[in-house]
N, C-alpha and C positions, 0 to 999 in steps of 0.2 A: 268259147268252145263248149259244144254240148256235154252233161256230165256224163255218159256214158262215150263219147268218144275219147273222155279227156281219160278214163279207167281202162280203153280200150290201148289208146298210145302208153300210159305208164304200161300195164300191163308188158306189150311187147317191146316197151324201154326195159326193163326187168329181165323179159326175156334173154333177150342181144345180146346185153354188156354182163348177163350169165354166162354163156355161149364161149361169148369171145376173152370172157378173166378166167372159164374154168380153169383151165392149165398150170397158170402162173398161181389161182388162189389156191389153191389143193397141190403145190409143187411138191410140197414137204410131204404128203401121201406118195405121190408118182416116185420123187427119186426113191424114197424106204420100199416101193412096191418094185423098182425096175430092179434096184440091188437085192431083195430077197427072194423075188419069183424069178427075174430075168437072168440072172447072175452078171448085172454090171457092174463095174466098180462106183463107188462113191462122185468119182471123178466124171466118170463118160454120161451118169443118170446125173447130173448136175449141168453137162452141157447140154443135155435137151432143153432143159429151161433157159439155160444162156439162150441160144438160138431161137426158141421162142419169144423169147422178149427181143433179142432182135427184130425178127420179124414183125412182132406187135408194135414196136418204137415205130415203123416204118409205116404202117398200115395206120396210125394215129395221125402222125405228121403228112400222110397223104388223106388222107379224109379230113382234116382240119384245112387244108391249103382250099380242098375241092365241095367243101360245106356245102354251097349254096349255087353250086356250079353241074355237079351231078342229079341225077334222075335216082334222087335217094330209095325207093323202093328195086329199082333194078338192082343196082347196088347190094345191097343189102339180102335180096335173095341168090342170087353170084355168090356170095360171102358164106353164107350158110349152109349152100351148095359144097363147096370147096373143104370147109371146115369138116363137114358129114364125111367128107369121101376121106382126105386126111385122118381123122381121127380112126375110123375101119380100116385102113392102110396099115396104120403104128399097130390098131392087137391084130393084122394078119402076118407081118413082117415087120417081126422086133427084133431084128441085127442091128445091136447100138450105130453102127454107121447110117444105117439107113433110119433109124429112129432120129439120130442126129439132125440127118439132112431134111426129113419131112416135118420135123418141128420147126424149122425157119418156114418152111412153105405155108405151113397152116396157121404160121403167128401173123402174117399178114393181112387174113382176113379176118383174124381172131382180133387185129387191133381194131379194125376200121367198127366192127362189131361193138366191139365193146366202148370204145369213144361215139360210136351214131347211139348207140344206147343211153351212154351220159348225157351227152346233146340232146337229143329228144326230150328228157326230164329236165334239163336244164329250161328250155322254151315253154314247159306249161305255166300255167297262172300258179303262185303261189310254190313255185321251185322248193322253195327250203322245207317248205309239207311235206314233196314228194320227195325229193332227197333224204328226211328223215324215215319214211318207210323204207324207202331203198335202202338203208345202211341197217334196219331192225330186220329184214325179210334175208337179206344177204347174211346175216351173225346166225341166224337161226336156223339156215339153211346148212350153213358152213359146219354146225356144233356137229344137228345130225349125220352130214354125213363125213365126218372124220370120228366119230360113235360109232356107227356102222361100219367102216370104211371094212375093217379087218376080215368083218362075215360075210360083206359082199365080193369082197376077193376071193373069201374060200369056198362060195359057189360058184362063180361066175368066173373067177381070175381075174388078173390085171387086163389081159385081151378081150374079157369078156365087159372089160368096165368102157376103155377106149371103144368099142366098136358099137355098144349101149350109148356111149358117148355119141356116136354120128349118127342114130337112126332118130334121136333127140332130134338133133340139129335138123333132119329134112322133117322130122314130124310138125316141129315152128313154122315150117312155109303152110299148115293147115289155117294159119291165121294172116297169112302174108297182105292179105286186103285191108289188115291194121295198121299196116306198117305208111308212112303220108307216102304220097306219090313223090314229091320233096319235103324239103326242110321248111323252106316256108311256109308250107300249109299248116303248120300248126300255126295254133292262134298266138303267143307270146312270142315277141321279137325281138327282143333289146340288144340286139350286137348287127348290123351288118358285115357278118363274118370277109365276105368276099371286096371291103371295101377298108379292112385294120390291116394295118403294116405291122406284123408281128415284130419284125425286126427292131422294129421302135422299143419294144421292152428288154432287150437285153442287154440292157446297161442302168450306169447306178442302183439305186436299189432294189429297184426289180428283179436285175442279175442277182443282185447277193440272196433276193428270197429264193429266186427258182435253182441257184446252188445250192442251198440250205434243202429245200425242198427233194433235191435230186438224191444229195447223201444222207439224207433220211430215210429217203426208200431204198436206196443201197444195202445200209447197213441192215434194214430192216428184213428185207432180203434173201442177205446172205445168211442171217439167224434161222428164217423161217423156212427155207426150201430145204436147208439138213435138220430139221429138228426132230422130226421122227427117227432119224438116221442115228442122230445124237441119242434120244431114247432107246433105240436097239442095241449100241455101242454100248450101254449101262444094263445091260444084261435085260433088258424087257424083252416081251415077246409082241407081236405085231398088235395084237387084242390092247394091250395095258398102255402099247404109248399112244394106238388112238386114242383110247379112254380119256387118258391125263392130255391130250392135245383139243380135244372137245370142251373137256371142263375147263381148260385154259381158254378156251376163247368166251365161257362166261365173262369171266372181269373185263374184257374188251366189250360184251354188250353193255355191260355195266357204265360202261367211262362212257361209250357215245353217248348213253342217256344223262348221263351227269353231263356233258359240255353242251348240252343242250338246253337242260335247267338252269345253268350257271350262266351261260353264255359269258359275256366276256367282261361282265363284275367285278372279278380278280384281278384284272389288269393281262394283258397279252403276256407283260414279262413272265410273272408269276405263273401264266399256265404255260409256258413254252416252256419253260423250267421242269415244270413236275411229267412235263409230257415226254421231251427230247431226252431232259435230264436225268427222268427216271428211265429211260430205255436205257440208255447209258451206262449205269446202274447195273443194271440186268444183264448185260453183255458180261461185265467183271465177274458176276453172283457166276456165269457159267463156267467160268475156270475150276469152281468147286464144285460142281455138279458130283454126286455121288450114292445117288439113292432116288426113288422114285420120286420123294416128297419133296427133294431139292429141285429134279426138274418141274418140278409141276407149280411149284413155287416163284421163280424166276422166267420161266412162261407165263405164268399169270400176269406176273409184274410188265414183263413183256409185252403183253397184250392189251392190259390198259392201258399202257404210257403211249402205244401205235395208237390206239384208236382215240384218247385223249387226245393227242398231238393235231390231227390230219383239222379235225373241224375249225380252230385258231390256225393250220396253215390258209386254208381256205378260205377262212372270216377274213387273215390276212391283207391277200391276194385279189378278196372281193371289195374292199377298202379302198386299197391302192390303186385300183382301177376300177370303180362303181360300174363303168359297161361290158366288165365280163373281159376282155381281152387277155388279162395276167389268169385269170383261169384256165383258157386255154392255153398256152403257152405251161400253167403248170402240170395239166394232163400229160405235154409233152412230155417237160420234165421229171414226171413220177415214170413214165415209163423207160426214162433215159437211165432212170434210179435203177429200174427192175433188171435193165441190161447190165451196169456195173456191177451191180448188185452180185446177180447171179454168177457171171462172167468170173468176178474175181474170187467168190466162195470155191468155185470150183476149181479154178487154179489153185487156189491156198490152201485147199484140203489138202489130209498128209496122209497117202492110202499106204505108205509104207511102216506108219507107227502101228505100235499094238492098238488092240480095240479100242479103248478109252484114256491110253497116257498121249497127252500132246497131240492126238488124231486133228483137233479142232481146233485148237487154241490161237490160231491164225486166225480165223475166221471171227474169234471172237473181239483179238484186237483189231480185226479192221471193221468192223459193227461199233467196236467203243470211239473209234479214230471218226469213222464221219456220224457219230450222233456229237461226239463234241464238236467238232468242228461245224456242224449245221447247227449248233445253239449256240454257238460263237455269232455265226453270221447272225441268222435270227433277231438275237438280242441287239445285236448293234444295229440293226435295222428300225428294228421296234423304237429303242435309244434317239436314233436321228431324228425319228417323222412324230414319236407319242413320249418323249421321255424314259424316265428310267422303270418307272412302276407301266408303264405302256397303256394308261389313261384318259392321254390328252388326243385332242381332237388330232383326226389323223388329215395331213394335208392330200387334196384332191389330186393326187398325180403321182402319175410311175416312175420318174427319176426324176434324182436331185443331182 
C-alpha cells in the first residue's frame, strides 16, 4: 500500500472509531453535564449510555458478521449520516425520554463506526504501529477535552456540544473518498472474516478470556460513566472535577506506554495482576473518597491499571488465536462489557441517599466484584496454557 494511502486510511480509521466511541468515551462528562444543565437524575443521564451501548453492542456484532460482505464505504457514509442527524436531535430535544430512546438509535451506527474504524487499522501493514498511535492520539485527545470540557459548556452548553457533535460527523464525509470502497481493498488480510465460525470460540478458554474481558469492561464502566458525577457529589464544581479527571487520565497514558516498553517480560500473570488487580484496588480506595486529592488519586490508580490491563487482554487473545479471530469476538465482548457495565451502574445508583453518604457505594462493589472475578478467570487461563508465572510458550489454539 502506498504510504500516503496507508496515512490516508489510518487517518479516517481515527476518524470513525472517534465518531462512533465519542459517547461512551466522554460518558462521565455527558451524565455530570445532563444532571447539572439538563436537570436529570443520576439514574435517567446513566441510561442514555446504557442504551447507547446497547445500540453499539448491536451495530458491532452486525458489522462484524457483514465484514467482508457489505459495500463498506456506503456503509460507513449511511452511518455518519445518521450519527450527525442523532446527535442535533439529542441538543434540540433533551426530554430525558426522548434522549433515552434516540441514544439506542444513534448507538448503532456509532457501533458499526467505530468497530470498521478498529478493522480498518487492524488490516494495515504493521497493525501494532498503528494501534500504538491510536491509543497515544485518543489519551491526548481525551485529557484536552475533559480540561476544557466545563468552558466549553459554559459557552456553548451541553446542546451546543451534541449538535457541534453532528455537524463533525457530516463534515468527515469531506473526506469520504478515503474511506476503501470495501474492506478488502486494503492491502493487509490476515483473517478471512466472512469464512471464521465465530461460534467456535466460545468455549473453553477462550469463553473464560472473553468473560474476563466482558467484566473488566463492566466494572470499568460502571466507575467511569459516574465519575464526574461522583466528583460533583464531593462538593466540586463542574471546572475542578474536569480538571482532576484530565490529569487522571495522564497515568493512563503513562501505563499504555510502559506495556508497550515492557511488553510481556513480566510474565502475563504478573501484569494481569497489577493491571485487573490494581483496578480492583481502586474501586475499594472509592468508599473513602473525601476530598479532592483522594478522588484524583484513586482515579489515577484507576486509570492505569485500565489502560495497563487492555494491551495483555489483547496480547492475550492475539496468542490464543494468531489469525485475529478471538480479537474480534473480544471487540464484541468489550462492548457487551459497556452494556452491563452501564446498565447496572445505573440501576445501583442510590438517587435517594444524601449527596455523598452511600449515593455510590453499589457501584463501587460491583466494579470490585467483576474486576476480581475477571482476574480469577484470567489467571487460570494464563495458568492452563503458560503456567503459573504466564512465561511459557503459549499453545496454538482457542480451546482446551
Amino acid at each position: 500500500m502506498p504510504r500516503e494511502t496507508l496515512w490516508k486510511t489510518f487517518f479516517m480509521a481515527i476518524m470513525l472509531a472517534g465518531v462512533g466511541s465519542m459517547y461512551l468515551v466522554y460518558a462521565t462528562q455527558f451524565v455530570g453535564s445532563m444532571v447539572s444543565d439538563w436537570g436529570m437524575t443520576e439514574q435517567q443521564a446513566g441510561y442514555t449510555t446504557f442504551t447507547q451501548s446497547i445500540g453499539s453492542l448491536i451495530g458491532v456484532v452486525v458489522f462484524m458478521v457483514m465484514i467482508d460482505r457489505i459495500k463498506l464505504r456506503e456503509w460507513l457514509v449511511t452511518c455518519l449520516i445518521l450519527v450527525g442527524l442523532c446527535e442535533i436531535l439529542t441538543g434540540l430535544i433533551h426530554h430525558p425520554d426522548f434522549v433515552v430512546a434516540i441514544r439506542l438509535l444513534a448507538g448503532f451506527p456509532a457501533g458499526v463506526l467505530f468497530a470498521a474504524g478498529i478493522a480498518m487499522i487492524g488490516r494495515l501493514s504493521d497493525a501494532d504501529r498503528w494501534f500504538g498511535l491510536s491509543m497515544v492520539t485518543a489519551y491526548l485527545f481525551a485529557v484536552i477535552v475533559l480540561i476544557t470540557w466545563p468552558y466549553i459548556t459554559d459557552l456553548i452548553g451541553l446542546s451546543g456540544i451534541f449538535i457541534l457533535a453532528g455537524i463533525w460527523a457530516f463534515f468527515i464525509l469531506v473526506w469520504k473518498s478515503w474511506i476503501p470502497v470495501q474492506m478488502n481493498d486494503l492491502g493487509r488480510d490476515d483473517t478471512d472474516y466472512s469464512d471464521q465460525a465465530l461460534s467456535d470460540l466460545y468455549k473453553g478458554n477462550s469463553l473464560l478470556v472473553l468473560l474476563s474481558y466482558t467484566l473488566f469492561y463492566a466494572g470499568a464502566v460502571a466507575i467511569w460513566n459516574f465519575s464526574s458525577v461522583i466528583g460533583l457529589s464531593l462538593g466540586m464544581d463542574d471546572k475542578d472535577a474536569s480538571m482532576l479527571l484530565g490529569a487522571s487520565m495522564i497515568p493512563g497514558f503513562l501505563a499504555a506506554l510502559l506495556a508497550t516498553v515492557m511488553s510481556v517480560r513480566p510474565g502475563y500473570t504478573l501484569c494481569m495482576m497489577v493491571g485487573v488487580g490494581g483496578a480492583a484496588i481502586s474501586a475499594l480506595m472509592m468508599f473513602s473518597l473525601s476530598s479532592s486529592n483522594s478522588y484524583l488519586f484513586a482515579l489515577s490508580l484507576f486509570n492505569f491499571c485500565f489502560s495497563f490491563a487492555i494491551p495483555y487482554y489483547q496480547g492475550l487473545q492475539a496468542r490464543m488465536d494468531p489469525g485475529g479471530r478471538l480479537l474480534v469476538a473480544g471487540l464484541v465482548a468489550m462492548s457487551l462489557g459497556m452494556v452491563v457495565g452501564s446498565g447496572s451502574a445505573s440501576a445501583l445508583v442510590n438517587d435517594l441517599a444524601e449527596a455523598s453518604v452511600g449515593k455510590f457505594d453499589s457501584i463501587y462493589w460491583f466494579a470490585f466484584a467483576t474486576f476480581a472475578f475477571g482476574l480469577v478467570l484470567a489467571l487460570a487461563v494464563i495458568a492452563r496454557l503458560m503456567g503459573w508465572q504466564g512465561k511459557d510458550s503459549l499453545a496454538q489454539e482457542t480451546a482446551a
